[in-house]
N, C-alpha and C positions, 0 to 999 in steps of 0.2 A: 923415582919409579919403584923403587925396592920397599917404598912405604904403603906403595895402592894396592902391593900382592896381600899383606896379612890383610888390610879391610876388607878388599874384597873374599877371602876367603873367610872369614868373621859374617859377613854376610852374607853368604852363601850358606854358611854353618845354623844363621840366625833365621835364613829364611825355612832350611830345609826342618829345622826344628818346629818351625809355626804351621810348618804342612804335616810332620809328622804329629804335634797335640791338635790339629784341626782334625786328622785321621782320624785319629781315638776320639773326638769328642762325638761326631758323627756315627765311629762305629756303636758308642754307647745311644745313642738317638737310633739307631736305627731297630738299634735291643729292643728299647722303650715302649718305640713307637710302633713296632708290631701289629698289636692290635688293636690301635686308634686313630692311624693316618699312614698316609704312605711313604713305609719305609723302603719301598727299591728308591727313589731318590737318592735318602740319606745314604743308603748301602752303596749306591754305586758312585755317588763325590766322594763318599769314604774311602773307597778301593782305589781310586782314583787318585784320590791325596797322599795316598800313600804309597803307591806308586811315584809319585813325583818326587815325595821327599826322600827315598833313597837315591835319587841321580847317579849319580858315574859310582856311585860305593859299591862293593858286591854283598852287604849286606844291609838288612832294615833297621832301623834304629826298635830300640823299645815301643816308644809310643807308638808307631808307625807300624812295629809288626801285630801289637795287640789290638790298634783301630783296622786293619786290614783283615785280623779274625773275626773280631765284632763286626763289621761289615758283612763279611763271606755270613757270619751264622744269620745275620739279620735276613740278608738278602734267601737264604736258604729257607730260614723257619717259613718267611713272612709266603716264599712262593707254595708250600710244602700248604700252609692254611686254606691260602685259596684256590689250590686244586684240592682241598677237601671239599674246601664248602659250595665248590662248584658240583663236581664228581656225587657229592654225598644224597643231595634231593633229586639229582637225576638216577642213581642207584635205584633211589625208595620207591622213586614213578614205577619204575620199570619193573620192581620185584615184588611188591609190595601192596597188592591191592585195597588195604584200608590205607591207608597210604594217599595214592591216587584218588581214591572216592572224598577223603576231606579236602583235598588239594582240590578239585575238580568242583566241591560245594563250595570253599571258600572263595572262588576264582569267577562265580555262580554269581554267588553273593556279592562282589565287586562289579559284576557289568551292571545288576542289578538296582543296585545303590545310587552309580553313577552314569547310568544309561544317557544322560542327557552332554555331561560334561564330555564323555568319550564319544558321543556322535557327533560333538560343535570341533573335537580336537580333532577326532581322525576322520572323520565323512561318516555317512552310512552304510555306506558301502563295504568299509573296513570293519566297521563293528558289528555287520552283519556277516561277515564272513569268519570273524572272532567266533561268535555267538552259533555261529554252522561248527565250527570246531569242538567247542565247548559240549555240542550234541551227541557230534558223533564219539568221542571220550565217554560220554554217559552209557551212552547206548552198546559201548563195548565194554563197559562193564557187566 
């Protein structure tokens, strides 16, 4: 019996080492991939993993506390971008009168283009009441 305690505890050691570099390799993925796919996944298995592989210890191992910061930043930057790029052209509508006037021809230029394919996809109905929108935007310019 006194032979299965160091295995197991070897194993435990082995596993909790393969959760803490799966930590780090995720938090460095989630750095990366920032700005080309989505990194709240990577960030949050990251955070995750590495929570795990500290178990009953009271502190984080190395890998495990550097993939748990790469994590936290990735998940941070990546949310920090897309409330910019959300926030950002809604700003410019609203403040911004040439702005909205290009927005408003380009958006013009799209029912225009595709008038046919946006009336088989949404009805006429829909793209007639787009297109009633579209007016009343101009007209309060």
């Amino acid at each position: 019996m006194e032979n299965d305690m160091p295995q197991y505890d070897e194993n435990k050691e082995r596993a909790a080492d393969s959760l803490a570099t799966a930590s780090l390799v995720l938090g460095i993925i989630s750095i990366v991939s920032i700005l080309c796919c989505c990194p709240f996944v990577f960030s949050a298995i990251g955070i995750v993993l590495a929570l795990l592989s500290k178990g009953g210890e009271k502190v984080f191992r190395p890998r495990a506390k550097t993939g748990l910061i790469l994590s936290i930043v990735g998940l941070v930057v990546s949310f920090v971008l897309i409330t910019v790029s959300i926030a950002f052209p809604v700003v410019m509508y609203k403040t911004n009168p040439e702005f909205r006037k290009n927005f408003i021809e380009q958006y013009r230029n799209y029912l225009e283009q595709d008038e046919d394919a946006l009336r088989q996809m949404y009805g006429d109905d829909t793209y007639e009441q787009i297109e009633n929108f579209i007016n009343e935007q101009e007209d309060s310019l």
